[in-house]
Each structure stands twice: as structure tokens, then as C-alpha cells.
N, C-alpha and C positions, 0 to 999 in steps of 0.2 A: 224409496227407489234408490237405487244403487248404479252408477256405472263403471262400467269396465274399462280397461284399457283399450281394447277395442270399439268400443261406442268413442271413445275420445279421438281413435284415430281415423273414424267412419267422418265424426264433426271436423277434424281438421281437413280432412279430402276434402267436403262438401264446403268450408269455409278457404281451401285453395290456400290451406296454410303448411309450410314446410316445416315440419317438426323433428327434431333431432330425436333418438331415441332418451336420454335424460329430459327432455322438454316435456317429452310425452308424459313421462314416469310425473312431473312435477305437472301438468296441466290436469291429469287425470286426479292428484291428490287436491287438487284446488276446488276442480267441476263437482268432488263429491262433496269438500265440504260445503259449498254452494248449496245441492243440490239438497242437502241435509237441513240448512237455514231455512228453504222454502219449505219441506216437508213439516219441518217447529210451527210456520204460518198456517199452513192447513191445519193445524189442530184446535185452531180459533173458532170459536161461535160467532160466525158470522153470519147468524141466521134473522137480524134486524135493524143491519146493515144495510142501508138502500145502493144499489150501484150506480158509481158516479165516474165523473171523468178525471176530476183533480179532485185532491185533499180538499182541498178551499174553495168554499161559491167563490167563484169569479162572473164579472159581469165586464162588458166590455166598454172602456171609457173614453170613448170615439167626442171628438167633438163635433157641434152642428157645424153643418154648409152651408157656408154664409158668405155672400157674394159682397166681395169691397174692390175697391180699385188697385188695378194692379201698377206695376212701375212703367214708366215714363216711356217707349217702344223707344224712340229718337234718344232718351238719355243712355239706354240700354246698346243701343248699336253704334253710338258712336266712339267705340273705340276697337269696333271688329274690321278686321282688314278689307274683307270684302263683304259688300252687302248690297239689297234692293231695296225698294223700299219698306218692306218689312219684316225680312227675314235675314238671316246670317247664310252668306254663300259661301260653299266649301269644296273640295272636289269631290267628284263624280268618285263614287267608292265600286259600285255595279255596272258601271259603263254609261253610257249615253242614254 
């Protein structure tokens, strides 16, 4: 596959990008060599190849929830300006 200078400048419309007319000339030599690398991919047998999401099994390494004691509420507020008894009071951001 091949593109034109016009295909580059249909993608810059649609990507809302302003291209000088040398930008163009240089963006269009770019997208084909591009375009050229991925065509070299298609020529792979990849016909026993299973599709996957990433290169690498990943699995995910989430730790357990496990319930322990948390810090002290009274050690925790007592150095906030304003408070009740167990929350931090701040002002009203949305009104009344």
C-alpha cells in the first residue's frame, strides 16, 4: 500500500493538524516509509501464532484484603484546624 500526498493531507484534516506545504512533503515521506515497515510484517506466517493482548503472560499481582487496624482517629485530627468529633471540617465548596 502506498500513500499519496493527498491521503496525508485528508489524515491531517481529520487529525486537525496544520501542515505547511514542506511538512506535508516530509510527513507523506515518513507515513510511507511507515507504511512500508508494516507491509515487511504482513509477510510473516503467522499462521500458529495464538492472538494475545501483550508480548508477555502477565497476570496480575494484586495483594490480599486483609483487614488490620488503622491509625488512631484522635492522633489523626488532632492537628487539623477544624474538626468534630470524627471528621475533618472544611468549608462548604457547593453551598449550604
Amino acid at each position: 500500500m502506498s500513500l499519496s500526498r493527498q491521503d496525508v493531507e485528508k489524515v491531517s484534516l481529520l487529525a486537525r493538524l496544520r501542515l505547511q506545504s514542506d511538512e506535508l512533503d516530509q510527513m507523506t515521506t515518513q507515513l510511507v516509509e511507515i507504511v512500508s515497515y508494516v507491509d515487511q510484517l504482513s509477510e510473516l506466517d503467522t499462521a500458529n501464532v495464538p492472538p494475545m493482548a501483550h508480548a508477555v503472560e502477565m497476570a496480575n499481582v494484586f495483594a490480599d484484603d486483609v483487614a488490620r487496624p488503622s491509625c488512631d482517629r484522635e492522633a489523626m485530627l488532632a492537628n487539623a484546624p477544624k474538626r468534630d468529633d470524627e471528621c475533618y471540617r472544611v468549608p462548604a465548596v457547593l453551598g449550604d
